[in-house]
C-alpha positions, 0 to 999 in steps of 0.5 A: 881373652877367653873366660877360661883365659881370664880364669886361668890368669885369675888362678896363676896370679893368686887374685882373689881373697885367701881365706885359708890354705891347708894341708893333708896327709892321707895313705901317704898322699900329700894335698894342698888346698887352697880357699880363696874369695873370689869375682863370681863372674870369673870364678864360676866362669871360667872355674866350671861352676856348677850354674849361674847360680854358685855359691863356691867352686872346686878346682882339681889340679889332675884336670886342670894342670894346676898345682894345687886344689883351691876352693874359690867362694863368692866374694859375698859370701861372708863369715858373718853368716857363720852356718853357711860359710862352713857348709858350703866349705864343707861340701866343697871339701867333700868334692876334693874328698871324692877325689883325691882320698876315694879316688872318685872321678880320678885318671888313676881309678875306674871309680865313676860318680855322676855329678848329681850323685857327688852333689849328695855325697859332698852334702854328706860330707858337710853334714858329717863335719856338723856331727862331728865338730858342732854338736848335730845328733840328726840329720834333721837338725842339718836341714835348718843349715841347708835351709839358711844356705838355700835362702841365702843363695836365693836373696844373694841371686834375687831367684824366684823362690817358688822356682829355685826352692825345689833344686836348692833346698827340698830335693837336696834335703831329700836325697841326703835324707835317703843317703842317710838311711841307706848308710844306716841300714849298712853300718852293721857290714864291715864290708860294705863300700858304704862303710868303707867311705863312711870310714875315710869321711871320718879319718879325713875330718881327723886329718883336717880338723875343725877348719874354722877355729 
């Protein structure tokens, strides 16, 4: 079987760990998704990780003629480790965010958004979930969470620290840095799309809530 094959049984047959399924309710659109544990080399296979290297994969139902959106994460990747267990839930939720509520990278839109681009906004989204629902004033105080992220990553793969640290921690804090600014800077237009998003961010946290209670 094809590692696509062996994915798609893995999905159908509900293998893997459920975490947690959840529903919303956005303009009338209805979504389920699912979180589950998964086998990395099955879900990042077969799933599309985005490297060899995942943490967590999103699959979206439109391309891939399943059900329902599901989150699968990495069978290692535990509760015990509390900060990076939800920001990596986070952001894969700010993915299925772009998708389903902006209509980013969807059949039924014009709306493109490079992957790196939605990397950002998905960091973004995570970020927002910590503003919001743990008590972070600042972006600065999200970096410390993205740091334990990066080193978790790094020891769970056995990377080379001087290699991965780049990709994994200071380019990702950077360009969520300038996300940020840029974001401030057009807060005072109503009419800014910047604005807009920034908006639906805070009516889908809304929606959902705080996930992990």
């Amino acid at each position: 079987m094809t590692n696509k094959a062996i994915f798609k049984d893995y999905y159908f047959s509900n293998k893997g760990i459920l975490y947690k399924t959840f529903e919303t309710n956005i303009n009338k659109c209805h979504y389920i998704y699912d979180i589950y544990w998964g086998e990395p080399e099955i879900i990042f296979e077969g799933g599309n990780g985005k490297n060899n290297y995942s943490l967590a994969v999103s699959i979206i139902p439109q391309r891939k003629n399943y059900p329902n959106s599901r989150i699968y994460l990495h069978k290692k990747l535990g509760l015990n480790n509390k900060n990076i267990f939800e920001v990596v839930v986070a952001h894969e939720i700010g993915h299925l965010f772009l998708h389903d509520v902006i209509g980013i990278n969807h059949q039924m839109t014009n709306s493109y958004m490079k992957e790196s681009e939605t990397e950002i906004w998905a960091d973004y989204f995570a970020y927002s979930f910590f503003k919001k629902f743990r008590e972070i004033n600042a972006i600065e105080e999200f970096y410390s969470i993205m740091k334990e992220t990066s080193d978790f990553q790094m020891q769970l793969y056995n990377l080379d620290v001087t290699e991965y640290k780049e990709s994994t921690y200071y380019n990702k804090i950077k360009n969520v840095k300038l996300l940020d600014d840029k974001i401030n800077m057009e807060m005072t237009n109503p009419y800014s799309v910047l604005n807009q998003i920034i908006n639906a961010i805070e009516i889908t946290l809304d929606e959902i809530g705080d996930l992990f209670k």
